[in-house]
N, C-alpha and C positions, 0 to 999 in steps of 0.2 A: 179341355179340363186339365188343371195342374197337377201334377203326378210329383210324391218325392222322392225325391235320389233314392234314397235306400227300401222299397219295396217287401219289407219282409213276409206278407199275404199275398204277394204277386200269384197269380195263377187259381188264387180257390175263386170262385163263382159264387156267388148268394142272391138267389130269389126271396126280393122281401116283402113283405105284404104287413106289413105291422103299420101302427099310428098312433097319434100322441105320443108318449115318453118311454114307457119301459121297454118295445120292442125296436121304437126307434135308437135306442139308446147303443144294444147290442148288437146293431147292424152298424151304426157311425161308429163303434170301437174300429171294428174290420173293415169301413171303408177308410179313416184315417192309416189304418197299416197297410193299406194296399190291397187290400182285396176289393173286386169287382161286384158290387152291390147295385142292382137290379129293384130300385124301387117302383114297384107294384102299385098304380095307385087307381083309384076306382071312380069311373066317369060318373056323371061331369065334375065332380068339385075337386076330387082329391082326397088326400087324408087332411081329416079335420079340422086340423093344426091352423090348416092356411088359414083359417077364418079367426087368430087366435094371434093379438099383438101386433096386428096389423098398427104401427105408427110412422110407419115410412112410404111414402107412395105403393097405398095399397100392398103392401109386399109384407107376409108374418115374419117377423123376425124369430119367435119362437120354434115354426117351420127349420129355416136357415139354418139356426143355429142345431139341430138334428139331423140336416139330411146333408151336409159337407161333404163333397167327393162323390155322393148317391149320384144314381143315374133316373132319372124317371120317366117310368114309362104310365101312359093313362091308357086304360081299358075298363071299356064297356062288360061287367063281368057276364052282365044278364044274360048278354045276344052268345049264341054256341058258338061263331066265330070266335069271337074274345076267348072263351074258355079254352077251345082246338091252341090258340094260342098260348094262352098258358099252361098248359099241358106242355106244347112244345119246345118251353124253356125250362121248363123242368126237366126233362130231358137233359139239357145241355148244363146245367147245374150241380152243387156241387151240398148245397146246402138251402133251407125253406125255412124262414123264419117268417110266422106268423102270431099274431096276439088279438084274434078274434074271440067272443065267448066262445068255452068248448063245445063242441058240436060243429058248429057255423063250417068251419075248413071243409068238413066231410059233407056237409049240405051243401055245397058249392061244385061237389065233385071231384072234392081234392085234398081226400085223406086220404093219410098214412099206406094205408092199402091200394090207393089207386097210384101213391107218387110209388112206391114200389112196384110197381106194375110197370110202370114208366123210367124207372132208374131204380135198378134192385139195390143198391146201394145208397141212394138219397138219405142226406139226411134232415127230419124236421125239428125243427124248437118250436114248441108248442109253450105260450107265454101266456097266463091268467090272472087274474085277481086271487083265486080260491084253488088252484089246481084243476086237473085233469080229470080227477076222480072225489070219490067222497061223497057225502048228503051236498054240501052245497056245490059242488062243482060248479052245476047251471045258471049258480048264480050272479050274473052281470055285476061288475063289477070296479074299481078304482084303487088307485094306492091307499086314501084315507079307509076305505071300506076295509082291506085287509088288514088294516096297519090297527083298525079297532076289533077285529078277529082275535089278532093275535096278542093281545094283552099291551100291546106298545104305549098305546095312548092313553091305557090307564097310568102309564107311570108320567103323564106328562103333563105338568103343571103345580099348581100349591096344592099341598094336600086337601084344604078345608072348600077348595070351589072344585067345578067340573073338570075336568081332565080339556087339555089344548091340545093344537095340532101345530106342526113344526109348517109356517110359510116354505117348505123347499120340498123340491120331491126325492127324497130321501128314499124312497119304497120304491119308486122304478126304475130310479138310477142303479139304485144297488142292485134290484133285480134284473136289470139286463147287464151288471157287467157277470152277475151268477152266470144268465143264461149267454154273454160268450165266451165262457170259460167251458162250462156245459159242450157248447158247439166247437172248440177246441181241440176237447178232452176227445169228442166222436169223432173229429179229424182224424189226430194219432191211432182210434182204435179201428178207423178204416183206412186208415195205412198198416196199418198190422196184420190185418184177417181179411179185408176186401169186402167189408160188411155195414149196412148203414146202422143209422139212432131213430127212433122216435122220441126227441128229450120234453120233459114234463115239468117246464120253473111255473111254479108258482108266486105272488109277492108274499101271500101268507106266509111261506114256507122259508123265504125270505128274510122277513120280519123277523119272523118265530127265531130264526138264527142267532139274530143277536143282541136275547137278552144273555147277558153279562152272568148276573147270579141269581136272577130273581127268579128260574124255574128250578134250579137244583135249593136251592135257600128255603121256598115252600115245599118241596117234596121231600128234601133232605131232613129238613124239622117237623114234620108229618104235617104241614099245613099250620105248628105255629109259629113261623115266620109268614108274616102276608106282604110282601114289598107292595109300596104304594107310591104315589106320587113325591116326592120331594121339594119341591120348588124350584128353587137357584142354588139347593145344596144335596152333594152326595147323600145317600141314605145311609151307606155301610162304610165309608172310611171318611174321614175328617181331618182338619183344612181341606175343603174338597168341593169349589162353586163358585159361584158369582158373587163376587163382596164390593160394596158402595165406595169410590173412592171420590178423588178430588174431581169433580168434574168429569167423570166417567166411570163404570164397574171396572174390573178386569175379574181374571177367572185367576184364580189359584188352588197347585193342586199341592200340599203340602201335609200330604198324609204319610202314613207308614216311615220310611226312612228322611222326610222331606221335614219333619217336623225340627226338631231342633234345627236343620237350616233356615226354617222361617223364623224360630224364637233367636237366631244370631241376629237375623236381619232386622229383626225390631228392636236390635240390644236387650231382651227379655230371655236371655237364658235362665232363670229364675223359674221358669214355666215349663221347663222341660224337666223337672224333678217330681213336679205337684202332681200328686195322683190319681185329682179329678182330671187331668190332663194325660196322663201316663199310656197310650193308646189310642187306636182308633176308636173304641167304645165309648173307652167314656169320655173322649173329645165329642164323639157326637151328642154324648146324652147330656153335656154341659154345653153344646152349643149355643144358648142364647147368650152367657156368660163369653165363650170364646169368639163369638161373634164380634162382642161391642169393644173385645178388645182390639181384633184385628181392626176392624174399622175406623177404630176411634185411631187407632196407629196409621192410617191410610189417609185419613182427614188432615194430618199436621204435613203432608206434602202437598207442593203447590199445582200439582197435577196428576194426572194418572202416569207419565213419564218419566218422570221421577221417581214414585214408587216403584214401577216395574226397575228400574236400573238396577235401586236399592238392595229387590231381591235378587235380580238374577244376579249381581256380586256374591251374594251367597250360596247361586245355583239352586235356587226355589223357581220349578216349573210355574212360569205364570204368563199371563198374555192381555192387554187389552181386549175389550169386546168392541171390534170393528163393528163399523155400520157397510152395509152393503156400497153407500157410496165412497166409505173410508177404503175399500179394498180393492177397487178400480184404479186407486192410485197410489195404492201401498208398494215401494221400492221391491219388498222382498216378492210378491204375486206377481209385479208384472216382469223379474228380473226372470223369476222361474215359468215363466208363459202360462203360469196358472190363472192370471188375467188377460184374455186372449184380444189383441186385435185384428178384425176381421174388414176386409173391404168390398160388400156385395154391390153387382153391378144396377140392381137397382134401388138397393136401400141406403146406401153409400157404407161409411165407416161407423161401427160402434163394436162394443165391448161383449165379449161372451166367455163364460168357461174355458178354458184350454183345455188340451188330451191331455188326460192325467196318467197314460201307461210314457213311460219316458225311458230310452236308452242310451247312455253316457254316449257322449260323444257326438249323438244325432238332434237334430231340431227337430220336437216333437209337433210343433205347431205350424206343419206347412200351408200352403196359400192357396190351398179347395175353395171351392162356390159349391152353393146347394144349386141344384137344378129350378125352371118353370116347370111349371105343370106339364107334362108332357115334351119336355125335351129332347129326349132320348129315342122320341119312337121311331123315328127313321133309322139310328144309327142301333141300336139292337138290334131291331128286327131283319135288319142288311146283315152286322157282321158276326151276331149268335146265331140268325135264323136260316141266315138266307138268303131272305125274299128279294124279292127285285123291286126293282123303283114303279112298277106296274101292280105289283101285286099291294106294295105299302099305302099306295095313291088310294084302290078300290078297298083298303080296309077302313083309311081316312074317310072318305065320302063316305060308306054305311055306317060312321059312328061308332065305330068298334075303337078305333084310335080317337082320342080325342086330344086337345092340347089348349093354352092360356098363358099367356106374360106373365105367370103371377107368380 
């Protein structure tokens, strides 16, 4: 496995037991920094992912691109072997990040209480849909599930149809890099005191993060402010969206001090004096009128290229709206590794997200593979465990270990 130069998690340990995206998420932060991730996966299939994007000789790509640098270990959790077993890499660990419904961890024989029993200092991230506590805790759950909890998805879409949901997982990415910052945070405070965490990310709590203004706006206005969906334009400040241009939208954000730079940019300084125009307010409340101007101003260039030039000569924040295939080969994403190339040994080369924590000087995006199913269980279980090549053999034949190409 390829390891990079600069190591700066070297040494911390994480037993992971998480699947699909948000808990995978903030275990691949610390195994790309170097820390030793211990993925935990549950016989026979695996975490669920595998089954999930498979388009390259049977191998998920979706998988791949979460478990980079992980190690994977397959156990049978059911048979009490398996369990004696995970108990006793807990032990040798430093950190437990799991993203089961609540409860589940402790049904299994392996909560909070019992991992302190086992390493008084352990620590667990405990990752959910709804949290740890509350009326819904127990209730099962998904990014979209939270993300309609928490008011998010009312704000998304055209006011006059139903509320949409964003195609990206916005909710569990964010929520696992909360929860390794979370797991971080109880590093430093068990470097401090010599004391472990039981930490509680929710994605609800998550989400709830970050609305902008739209819960101080209704409680601040006693409920009459109601923010609601807005379209392809800001609700509370203006020039502020998605606008039609030649041959493509771009976004422009050209409100508050951004305004008179957009009205140079259109040679319309005329418009920065007029009153219906005079603000963000009442920019918004005369947007259909401000609309047709901008646009109709976006239409007399022969591209979307052109217009963006035009503004940014004047330093008006603005940008094309890329297509997902337009951004796999946008000079500035793939300059910055945020368009990542990867080369798995069995799916060959294609394109994924790059690490997005980056420190000057170092290449963020070194040259990890994700594990098969079960590749790891010989070499844990030897040089975290132990065991010997006799005892790993008779754990293999009763199905406790199990393993797969995939």
């Amino acid at each position: 496995m390829n390891t990079p130069h600069d190591q700066i998690l070297e040494g911390i340990r994480i037993l992971d037991f998480t699947r699909a995206l948000a808990g995978p998420t903030c275990t691949r932060l610390f195994a790309e920094l170097g820390a030793e991730v211990i993925k935990v996966e549950s016989a026979p299939g695996g975490d669920m992912t595998r089954r999930v994007s498979k388009i390259r000789n049977e191998r998920s790509l979706y998988y791949v691109q979460q478990s980079l640098n992980k190690k994977s270990v397959c156990v049978d959790f059911r048979q009490p072997a398996g369990l004696a077993l995970l108990k006793d890499l807990v032990k040798q660990c430093d950190v437990v990040v799991e993203n089961f419904k609540p409860g589940v961890i402790a049904e299994m024989g392996l909560g909070f209480d019992v991992l302190q029993k086992l390493k008084p200092d352990i620590i667990l991230c405990s990752i959910s849909a709804l949290g740890q506590s509350g009326p819904l805790a127990g209730k099962p759950g998904y990014d979209y599930i939270a993300q309609a909890y928490s008011g998010v998805t009312s704000m998304i879409g055209p006011p006059d149809e139903a509320p949409m949901i964003p195609l990206v997982g916005v909710g569990d990415v964010m929520t696992g890099a909360h929860a390794a910052f979370a797991v971080a945070a109880a590093l430093l405070y068990r470097a401090r005191t010599g004391r472990g965490k039981h930490i509680d990310i929710g994605l609800v709590d998550a989400y709830y993060h970050c609305h902008e203004v739209n819960v101080h706006q209704f409680s601040g206005s006693n409920g009459a402010m109601r923010p609601t969906r807005g379209g392809r334009h800001v609700t509370y400040v203006c020039p502020a969206g998605v606008y039609r241009g030649s041959g493509g939208d771009i976004m422009i954000m050209a409100f508050l001090h951004h305004w008179p730079d957009l009205c140079r940019a259109m040679e319309r300084t005329d418009l920065i004096a007029l009153e219906r125009f005079k603000d963000d307010a009442t920019r918004r409340a005369n947007l259909p009128e401000l609309l047709g101007i901008i646009e109709g101003w976006l239409q007399t260039f022969p591209d979307v290229a052109s217009a963006i030039a035009q503004m940014e000569a004047h330093g008006v924040p603005c940008a094309p709206i890329l297509s997902v295939a337009e951004t796999v080969t946008h000079p500035h994403l793939v300059a910055r590794g945020t368009v990542r190339t990867i080369k798995d040994r069995i799916a060959g080369e294609f394109q994924i997200p790059g690490m997005p924590i980056k420190f000057v000087g170092e290449e963020a995006n070194q040259p990890f593979e994700a594990p098969t199913l079960g590749q790891h269980n010989a070499e844990v279980l030897r040089t975290v465990l132990g065991k010997s090549v006799a005892e790993i053999a008779a754990l293999t034949a009763a199905g406790v270990l199990q393993a797969a190409d995939v």
